[in-house]
N, C-alpha and C positions, 0 to 999 in steps of 0.2 A: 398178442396173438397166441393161438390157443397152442401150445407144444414145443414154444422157446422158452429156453433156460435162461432167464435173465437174472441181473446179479446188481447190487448198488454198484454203482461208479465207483472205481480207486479214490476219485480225490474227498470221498466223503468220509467223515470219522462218526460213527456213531456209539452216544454215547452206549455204556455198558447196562446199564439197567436205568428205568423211568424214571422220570423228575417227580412224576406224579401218580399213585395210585389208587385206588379203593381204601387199602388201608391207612394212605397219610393226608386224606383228606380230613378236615376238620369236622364232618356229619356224620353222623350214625346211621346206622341200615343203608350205606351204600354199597351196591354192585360194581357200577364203573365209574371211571372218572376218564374224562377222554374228552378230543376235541377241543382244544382250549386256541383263544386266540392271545398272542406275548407281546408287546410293545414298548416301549422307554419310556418312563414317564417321570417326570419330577425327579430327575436322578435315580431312580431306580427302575426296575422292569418289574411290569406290570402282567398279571395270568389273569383271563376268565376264562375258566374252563366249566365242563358240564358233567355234574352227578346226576346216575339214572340211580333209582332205588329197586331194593330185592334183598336180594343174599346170595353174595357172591360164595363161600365157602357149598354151598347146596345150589349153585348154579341158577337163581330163580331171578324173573325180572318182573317188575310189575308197572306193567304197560303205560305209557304216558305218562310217568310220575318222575319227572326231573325238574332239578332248578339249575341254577347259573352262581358260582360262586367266583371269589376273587381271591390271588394269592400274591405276594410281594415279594422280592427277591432282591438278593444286594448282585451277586454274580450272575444269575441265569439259569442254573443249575437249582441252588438250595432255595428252595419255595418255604414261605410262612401262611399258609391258608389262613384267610378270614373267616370269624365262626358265623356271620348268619349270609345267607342267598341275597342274591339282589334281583332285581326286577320281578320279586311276587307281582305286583302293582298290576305287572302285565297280563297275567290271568282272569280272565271272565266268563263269562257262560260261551260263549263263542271259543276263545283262546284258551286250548288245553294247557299247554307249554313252550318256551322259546330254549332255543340250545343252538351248538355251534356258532360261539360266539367267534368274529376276527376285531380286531383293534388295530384304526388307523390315528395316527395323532396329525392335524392341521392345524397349524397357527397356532399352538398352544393347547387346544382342545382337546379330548379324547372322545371316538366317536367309533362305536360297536355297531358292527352288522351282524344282523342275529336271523334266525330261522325258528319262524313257529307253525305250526301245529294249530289249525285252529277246526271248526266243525264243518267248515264252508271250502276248507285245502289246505296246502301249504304255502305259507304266504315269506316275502322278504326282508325284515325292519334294518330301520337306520335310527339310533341313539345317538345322541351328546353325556355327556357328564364332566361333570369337572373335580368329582371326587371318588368316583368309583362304590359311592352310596345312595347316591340319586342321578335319576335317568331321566331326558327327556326323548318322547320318543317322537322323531320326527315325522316316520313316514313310514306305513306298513303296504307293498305293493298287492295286486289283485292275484288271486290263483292262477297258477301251480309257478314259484318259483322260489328261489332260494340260492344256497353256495355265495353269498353278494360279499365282496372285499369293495373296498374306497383307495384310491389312488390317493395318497399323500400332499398332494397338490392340486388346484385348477388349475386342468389344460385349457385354452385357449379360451378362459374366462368362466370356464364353466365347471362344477364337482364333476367328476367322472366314478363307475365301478363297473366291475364284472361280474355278470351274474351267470347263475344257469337257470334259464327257463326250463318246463318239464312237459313239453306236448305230450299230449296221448293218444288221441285219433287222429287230430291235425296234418300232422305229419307225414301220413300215408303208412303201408306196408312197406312200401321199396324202400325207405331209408330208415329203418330203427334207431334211436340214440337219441345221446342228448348231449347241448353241444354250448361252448362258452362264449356270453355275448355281452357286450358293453351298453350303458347307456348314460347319460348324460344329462346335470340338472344345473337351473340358477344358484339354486338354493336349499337343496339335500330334501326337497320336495315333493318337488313336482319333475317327472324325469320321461326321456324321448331320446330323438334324436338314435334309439338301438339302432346298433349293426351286429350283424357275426362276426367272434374274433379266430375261433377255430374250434372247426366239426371236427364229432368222432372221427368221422372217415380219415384224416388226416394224421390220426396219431396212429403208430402200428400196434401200439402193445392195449390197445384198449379194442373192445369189441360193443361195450354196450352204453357207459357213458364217460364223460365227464363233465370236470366243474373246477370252477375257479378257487385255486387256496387261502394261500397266504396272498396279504397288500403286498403292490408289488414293490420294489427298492430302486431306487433314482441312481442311474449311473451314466458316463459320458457317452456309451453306446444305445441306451435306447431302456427302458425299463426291463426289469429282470423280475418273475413273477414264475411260482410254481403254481403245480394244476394236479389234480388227482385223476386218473384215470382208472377204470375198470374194469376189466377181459372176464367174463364168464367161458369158465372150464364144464362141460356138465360132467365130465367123468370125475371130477371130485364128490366128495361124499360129506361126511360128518367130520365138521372142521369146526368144532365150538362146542358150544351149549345146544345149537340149535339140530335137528334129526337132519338136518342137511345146509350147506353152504356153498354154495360151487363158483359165489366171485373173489377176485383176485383184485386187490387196489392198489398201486403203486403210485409214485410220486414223481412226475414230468416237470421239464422247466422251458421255458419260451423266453423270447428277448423282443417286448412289443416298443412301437416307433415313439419317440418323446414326446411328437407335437401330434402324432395321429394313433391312440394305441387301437385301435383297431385293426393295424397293418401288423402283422406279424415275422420278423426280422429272420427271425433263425429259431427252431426246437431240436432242443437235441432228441435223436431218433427211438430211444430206447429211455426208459427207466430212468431217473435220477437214483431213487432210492426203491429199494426191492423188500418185500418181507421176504425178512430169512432167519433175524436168530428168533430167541424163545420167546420173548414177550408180545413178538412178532408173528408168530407158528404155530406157538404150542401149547399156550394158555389163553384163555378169553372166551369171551362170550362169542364172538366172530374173527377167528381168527383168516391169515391173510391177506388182512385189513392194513393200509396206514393210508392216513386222514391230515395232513398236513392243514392248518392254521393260523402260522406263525413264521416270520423270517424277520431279524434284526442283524442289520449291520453295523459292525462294530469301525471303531477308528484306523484299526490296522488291518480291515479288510478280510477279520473273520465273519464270514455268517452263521448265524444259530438260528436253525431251522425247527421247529415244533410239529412234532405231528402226533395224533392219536394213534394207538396200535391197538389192533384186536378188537377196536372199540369199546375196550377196558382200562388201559394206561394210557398217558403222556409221555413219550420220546422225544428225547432232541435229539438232533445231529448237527455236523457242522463241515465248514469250505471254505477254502479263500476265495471271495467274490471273481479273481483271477480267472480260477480255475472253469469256476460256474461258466463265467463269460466266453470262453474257451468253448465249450461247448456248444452254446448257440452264436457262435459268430467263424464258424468253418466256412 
């Protein structure tokens, strides 16, 4: 909401500077690198994240020209970028570019839900791979949606994920926004079955939309899943690259039901995580910004949470799942 000071949570530690940048990506001529989704995979942990092209140093972007690359890590922290992009394949006369990649792993599988760009909207895909160099893509949904994470598991027989749909007239004037909804498939398909999981109206610190982040994490209480949220300020000004920016994204966290995540358990009321320091503030194409993608839970009940900053870096932060839980379970 538009005039509160909000602040990340105590129990969050964020790290000190990006996992991932413009300059330690493995491409040449990139501006940002940002929005990546993190997973465990085959004993190690797994990045796809997204380069836009330009020149970052002269602040220039050059509209629609991003790919999807992959990065590997032994810790979490230290990333080895891969030198060539994955899913060109996906580009056609229709299909500009696909970006915001998340990464859920089932049954052994890895399976990216990606957001493209195409000449007809923005539409939502669902991939498989089994080596993070070929992709099969399963299912690309109809206009205007996007933000789609995969829940870890079939609930009650069925794939589930979160998406955000993006009305435009539909809607009406009375209610603005855009708001997080589930839906549910045999077979990563063919998918129904939506309901609402939870309207803008409902969060405080957001005014214009949100959407669903990171897959969410299986715990005894009910699934634990972050959510980005948006609050447009207009008295802000020039906050980027760009002659004006006046939204604000911060990082919320919800506690949805095991056997029905459509029911919403408990959110905590405010902010998980807040832009505030520099990578965060005071550099970037848009700053502001964090874009969360990514949350693994470790054995001892660390979580490392990924999220894009500024829409130029990769940030991680972290929490004992305890703590999180704590939160939505007041």
């Amino acid at each position: 909401m538009i005039g509160m000071n909000y602040q990340t949570h105590e129990c969050i530690t964020k790290l000190e500077t990006p996992v991932m940048t413009p300059h330690t990506t493995s491409a040449p001529g990139v501006a940002l690198t940002f929005n990546a989704g993190v997973a465990k995979w085959k004993g190690r942990y797994v990045m796809m994240f997204r380069n836009d092209y330009g020149d970052y140093e002269n602040e220039i972007i050059r509209p629609g020209v991003t790919d999807l690359r992959v990065a590997y890590s032994d810790d979490g922290i230290h990333w080895e970028p891969q030198p060539e992009p994955v899913m060109e394949e996906l580009k056609n006369e229709d299909i500009i570019r696909a970006y915001d990649p998340r990464i859920t792993v089932i049954d052994d599988k890895a399976y990216v839900c990606f957001a493209v760009d195409s000449q007809h909207g923005v539409r939502g895909g669902i991939a498989v791979t089994e080596d993070f160099k070929h992709f099969e893509v399963l299912s690309l949904s109809v206009p205007d949606n996007r933000n789609m994470v995969l829940f870890p598991e079939k609930i009650n027989g069925n794939y589930v994920r979160l998406e955000r749909p993006m009305p435009v007239d539909g809607r009406g004037w009375l209610t603005p926004g855009m708001d997080v909804w589930m839906s549910e498939s045999p077979d990563l398909v063919f998918w129904g079955k939506s309901k609402m999981v939870l309207g803008v109206e409902h969060v405080p610190f957001a005014n214009s939309k949100i959407g669903p982040a990171a897959p969410p994490i299986k715990t005894e209480k009910g699934w634990l899943t972050l959510f980005h949220a948006v609050d447009v300020d207009p008295t802000l000004g020039k906050n980027g690259w760009e002659e004006k920016w006046q939204k604000i994204y911060s990082t919320g966290i919800m506690l949805l039901d095991l056997n029905d995540p459509s029911k919403v358990l408990g959110m905590y009321d405010k902010p998980l995580i807040y832009p505030e320091n520099h990578w965060e503030t005071k550099e970037g194409f848009r700053q502001n910004v964090l874009f969360p993608g990514g949350m693994v839970l470790e054995p001892d009940g660390e979580v490392k949470m990924y999220y894009g900053a500024s829409d130029t870096f990769e940030c991680m932060a972290t929490a004992h799942v305890n703590d999180l839980l704590a939160l939505v379970t007041k």
